[in-house]
C-alpha positions as CSV (number, residue, x, y, z in Angstrom):
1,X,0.0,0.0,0.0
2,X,1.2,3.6,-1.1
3,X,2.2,5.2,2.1
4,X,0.2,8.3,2.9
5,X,1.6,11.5,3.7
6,X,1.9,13.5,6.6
7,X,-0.5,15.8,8.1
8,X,1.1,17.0,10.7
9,X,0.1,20.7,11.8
10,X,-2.7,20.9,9.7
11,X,-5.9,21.2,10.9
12,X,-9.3,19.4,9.7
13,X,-12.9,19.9,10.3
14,X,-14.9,16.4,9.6
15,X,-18.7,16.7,10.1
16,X,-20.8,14.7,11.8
17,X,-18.1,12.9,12.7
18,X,-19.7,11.7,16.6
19,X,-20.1,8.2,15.0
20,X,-19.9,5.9,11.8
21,X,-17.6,6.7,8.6
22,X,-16.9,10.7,9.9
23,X,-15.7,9.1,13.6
24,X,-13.9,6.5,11.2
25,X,-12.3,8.9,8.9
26,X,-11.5,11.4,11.6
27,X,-9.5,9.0,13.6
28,X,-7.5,8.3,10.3
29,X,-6.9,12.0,9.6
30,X,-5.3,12.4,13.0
31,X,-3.3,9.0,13.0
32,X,-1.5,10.7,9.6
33,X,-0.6,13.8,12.6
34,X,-4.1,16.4,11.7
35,X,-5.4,18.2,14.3
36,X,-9.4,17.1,14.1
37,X,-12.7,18.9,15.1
38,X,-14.9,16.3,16.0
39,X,-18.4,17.6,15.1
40,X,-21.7,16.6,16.7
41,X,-25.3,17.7,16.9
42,X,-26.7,16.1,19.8
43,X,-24.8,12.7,21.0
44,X,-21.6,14.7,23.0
45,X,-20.5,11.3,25.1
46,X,-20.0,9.8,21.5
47,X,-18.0,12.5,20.2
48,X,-16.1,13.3,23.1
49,X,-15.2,9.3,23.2
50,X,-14.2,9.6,19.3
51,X,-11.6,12.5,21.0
52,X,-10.4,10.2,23.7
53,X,-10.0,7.4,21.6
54,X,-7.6,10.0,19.1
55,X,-5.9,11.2,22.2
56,X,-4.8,8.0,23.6
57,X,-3.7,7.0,20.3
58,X,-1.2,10.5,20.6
59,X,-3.3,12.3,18.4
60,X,-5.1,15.9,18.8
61,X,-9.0,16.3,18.7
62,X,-11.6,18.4,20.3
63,X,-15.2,17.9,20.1
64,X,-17.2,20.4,19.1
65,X,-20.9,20.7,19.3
66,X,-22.4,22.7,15.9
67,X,-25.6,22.0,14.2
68,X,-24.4,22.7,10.7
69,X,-27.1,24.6,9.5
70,X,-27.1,27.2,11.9
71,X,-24.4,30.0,11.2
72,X,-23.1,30.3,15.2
73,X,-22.3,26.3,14.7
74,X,-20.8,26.7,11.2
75,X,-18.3,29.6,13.2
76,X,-17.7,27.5,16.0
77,X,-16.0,24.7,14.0
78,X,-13.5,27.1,12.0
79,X,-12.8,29.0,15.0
80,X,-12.3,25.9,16.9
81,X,-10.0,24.4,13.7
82,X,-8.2,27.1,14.1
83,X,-7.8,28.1,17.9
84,X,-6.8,24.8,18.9
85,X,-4.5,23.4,15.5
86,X,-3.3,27.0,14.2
87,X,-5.0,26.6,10.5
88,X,-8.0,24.8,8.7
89,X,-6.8,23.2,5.8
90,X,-8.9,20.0,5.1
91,X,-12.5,20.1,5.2
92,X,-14.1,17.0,5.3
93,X,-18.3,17.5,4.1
94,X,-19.4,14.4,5.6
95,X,-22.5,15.3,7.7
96,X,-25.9,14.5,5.9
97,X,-29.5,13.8,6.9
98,X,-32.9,13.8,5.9
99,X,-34.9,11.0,6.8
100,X,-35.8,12.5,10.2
101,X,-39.8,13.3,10.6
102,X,-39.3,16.2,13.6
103,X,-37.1,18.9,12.0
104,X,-39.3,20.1,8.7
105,X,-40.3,19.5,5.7
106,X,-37.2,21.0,4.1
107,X,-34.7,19.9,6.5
108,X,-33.1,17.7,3.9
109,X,-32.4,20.4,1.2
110,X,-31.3,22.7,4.1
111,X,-28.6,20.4,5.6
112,X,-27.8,18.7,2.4
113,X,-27.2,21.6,0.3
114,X,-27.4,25.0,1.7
115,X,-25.6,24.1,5.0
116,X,-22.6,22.6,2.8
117,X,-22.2,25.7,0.7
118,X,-22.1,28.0,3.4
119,X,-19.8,26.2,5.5
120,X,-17.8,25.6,2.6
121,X,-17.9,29.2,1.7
122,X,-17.6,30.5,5.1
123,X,-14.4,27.9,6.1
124,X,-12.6,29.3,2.7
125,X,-12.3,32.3,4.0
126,X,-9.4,31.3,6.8
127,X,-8.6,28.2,4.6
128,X,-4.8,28.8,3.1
129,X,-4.0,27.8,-0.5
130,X,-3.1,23.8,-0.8
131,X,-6.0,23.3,1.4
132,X,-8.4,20.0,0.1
133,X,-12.0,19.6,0.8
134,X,-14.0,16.3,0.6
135,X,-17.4,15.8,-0.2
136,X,-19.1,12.4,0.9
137,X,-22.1,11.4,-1.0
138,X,-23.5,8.1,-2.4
139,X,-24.0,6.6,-5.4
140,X,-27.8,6.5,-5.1
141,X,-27.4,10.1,-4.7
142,X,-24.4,10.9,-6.9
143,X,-26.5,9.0,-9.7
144,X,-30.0,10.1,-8.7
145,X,-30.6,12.0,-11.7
146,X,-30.3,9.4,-14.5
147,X,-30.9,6.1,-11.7
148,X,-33.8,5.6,-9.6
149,X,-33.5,4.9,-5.7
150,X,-35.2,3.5,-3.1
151,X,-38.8,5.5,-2.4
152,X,-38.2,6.0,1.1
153,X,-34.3,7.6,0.0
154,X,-35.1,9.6,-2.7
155,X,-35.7,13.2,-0.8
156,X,-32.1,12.6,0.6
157,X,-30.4,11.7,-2.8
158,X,-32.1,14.3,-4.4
159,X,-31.0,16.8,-1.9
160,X,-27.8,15.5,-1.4
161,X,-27.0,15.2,-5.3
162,X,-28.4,19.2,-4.8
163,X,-25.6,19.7,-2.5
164,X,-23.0,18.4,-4.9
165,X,-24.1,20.3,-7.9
166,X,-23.3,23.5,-5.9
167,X,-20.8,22.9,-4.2
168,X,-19.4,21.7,-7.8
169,X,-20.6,25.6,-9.0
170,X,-17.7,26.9,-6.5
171,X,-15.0,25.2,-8.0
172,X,-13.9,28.4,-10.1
173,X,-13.7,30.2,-6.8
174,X,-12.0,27.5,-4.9
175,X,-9.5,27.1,-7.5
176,X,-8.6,31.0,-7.1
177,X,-7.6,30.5,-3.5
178,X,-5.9,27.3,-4.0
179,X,-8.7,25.0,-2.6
180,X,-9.0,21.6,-3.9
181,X,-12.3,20.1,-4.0
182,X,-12.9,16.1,-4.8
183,X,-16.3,14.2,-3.8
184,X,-16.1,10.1,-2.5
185,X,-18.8,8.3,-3.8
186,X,-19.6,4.8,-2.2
187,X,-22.8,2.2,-2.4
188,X,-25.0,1.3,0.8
189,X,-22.5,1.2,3.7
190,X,-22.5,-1.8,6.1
191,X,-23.5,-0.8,9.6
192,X,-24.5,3.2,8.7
193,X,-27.8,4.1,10.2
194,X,-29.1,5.4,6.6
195,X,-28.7,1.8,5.3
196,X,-29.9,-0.1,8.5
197,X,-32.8,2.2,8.3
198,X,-33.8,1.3,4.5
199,X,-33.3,-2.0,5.2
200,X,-36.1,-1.7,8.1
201,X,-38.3,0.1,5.8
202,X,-37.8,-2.1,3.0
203,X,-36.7,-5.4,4.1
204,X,-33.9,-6.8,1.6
205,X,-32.7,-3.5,0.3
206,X,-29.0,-4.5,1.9
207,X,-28.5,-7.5,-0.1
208,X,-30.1,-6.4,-3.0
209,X,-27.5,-3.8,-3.4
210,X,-24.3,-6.5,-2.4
211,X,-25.8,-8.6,-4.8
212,X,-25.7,-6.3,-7.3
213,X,-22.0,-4.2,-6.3
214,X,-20.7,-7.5,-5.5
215,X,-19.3,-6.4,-2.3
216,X,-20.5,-3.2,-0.1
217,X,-17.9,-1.1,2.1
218,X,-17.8,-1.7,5.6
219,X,-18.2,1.8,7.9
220,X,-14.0,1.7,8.1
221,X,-13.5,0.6,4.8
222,X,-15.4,3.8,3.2
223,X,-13.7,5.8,6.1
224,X,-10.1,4.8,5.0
225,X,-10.7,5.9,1.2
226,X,-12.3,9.0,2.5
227,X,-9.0,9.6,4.7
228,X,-7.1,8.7,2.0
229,X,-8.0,11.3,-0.9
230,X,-6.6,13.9,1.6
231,X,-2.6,14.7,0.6
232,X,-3.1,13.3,-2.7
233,X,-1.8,15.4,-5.4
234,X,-2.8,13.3,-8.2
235,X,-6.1,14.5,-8.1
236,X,-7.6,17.3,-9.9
237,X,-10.4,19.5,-8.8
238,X,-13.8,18.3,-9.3
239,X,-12.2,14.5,-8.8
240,X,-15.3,12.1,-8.3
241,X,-13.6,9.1,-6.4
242,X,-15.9,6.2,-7.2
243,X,-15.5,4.2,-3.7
244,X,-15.4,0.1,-4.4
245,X,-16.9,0.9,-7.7
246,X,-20.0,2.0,-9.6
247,X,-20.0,-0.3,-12.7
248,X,-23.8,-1.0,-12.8
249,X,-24.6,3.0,-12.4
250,X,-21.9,4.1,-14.7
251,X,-23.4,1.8,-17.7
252,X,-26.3,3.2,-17.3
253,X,-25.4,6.9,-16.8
254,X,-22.0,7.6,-17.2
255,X,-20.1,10.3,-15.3
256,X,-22.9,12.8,-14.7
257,X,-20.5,15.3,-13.7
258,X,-17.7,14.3,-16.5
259,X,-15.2,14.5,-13.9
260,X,-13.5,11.0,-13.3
261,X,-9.6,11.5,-13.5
């Protein structure tokens, strides 16, 4: 395996990282020597265990409580990114929602989307040039145009595949400060809430889609790739990174974005 390089002294935001492939990937980021803001909405024991668990390993993390649609949360990441690690330069766009019934009927579109742009935009602003930013999304979502999904999953891939389209319209302003932007792309994830819930709603919906990948990421597994685009300097701007895959969705559509490298 390629070795990856060092991070040391940079400092990373990964959101909704209190659990599942953003704890994953932010433990990864800070075994490579990044400082990581561990982000939460509501579970603070989970996050502040993803911290200890970073800490006794001799990395550096703080937890940070931020509902990423709100503006004060969005400012308390960067300014904890940058308090605690002296710079935010990796950005990792992980956090994403949508199938909750309590916070409104356009919670999806407003946490998949708009809350990704303006964190985006708003972290840009203290990011330094050379800084990379990674956008997790699916491949029911990446795909959702030209392949349907499940019923119960289509307001999130719609708004998530919303998300990526603008934050794809930044690019020409990322690239003028030096900011690298790349999206992973995986199928169902093993273990993810997302998928166990779809698989309670429509019983069989798991192995349908390892039946038809051939083999679905585990939680880690996604989490390692995600890690792994970071320091890369192989990849261009715009970079879809196609996680285990996406044969069956790529015959059928292609590249919707034309932007495999």
């Amino acid at each position: 395996m390629t070795e990856l390089p060092d991070l040391t002294g940079r400092g990373a935001i990964v959101t909704g990282s209190s659990r599942g492939v953003g704890a994953d990937t932010a433990k990864f980021l800070a075994e490579r020597g990044a400082g990581v803001v561990v982000n939460y909405r509501q579970k603070a024991p989970r996050a502040k265990k993803v911290v200890s668990a970073i800490e006794e390993a001799g990395g550096k993390a703080v937890a940070v409580g931020a509902d990423i649609t709100e503006a004060q949360g969005r400012a308390a990441m960067i300014q904890a990114a940058t308090e605690n690690f002296g710079e935010l330069s990796i950005l990792i766009l992980n956090a994403s929602g949508g199938m909750e019934s309590d916070l409104g009927e356009d919670y999806a579109m407003r946490l998949n989307r708009d809350a990704q742009v303006a964190l985006l935009t708003e972290a840009a602003e203290v990011m330094p040039e050379q800084s990379e930013v990674v956008f997790v999304t699916s491949h029911q979502a990446h795909f959702i145009d030209q392949v349907d999904t499940l019923p119960e999953y289509e307001q999130v891939a719609r708004s998530k595949r919303a998300g990526e389209v603008a934050l794809r319209a930044q690019i020409p302003a990322l690239t003028a400060k030096g900011i690298r932007l790349v999206v992973a792309t995986a199928d169902m994830i093993e273990g993810t809430i997302t998928a166990t819930l779809l698989n309670r709603m429509r019983p069989g919906a798991i192995e349908a889609r390892r039946q038809a990948a051939g083999k679905l990421y585990t939680v880690a597994e996604f989490a390692e790739e995600i890690a792994g685009l970071v320091g890369r300097t192989d990849l261009q701007t715009g970079h879809t990174e196609y996680v285990g895959g996406a044969e069956d969705f790529l015959a059928v559509a292609g590249d919707p974005d034309h932007a495999e490298n």
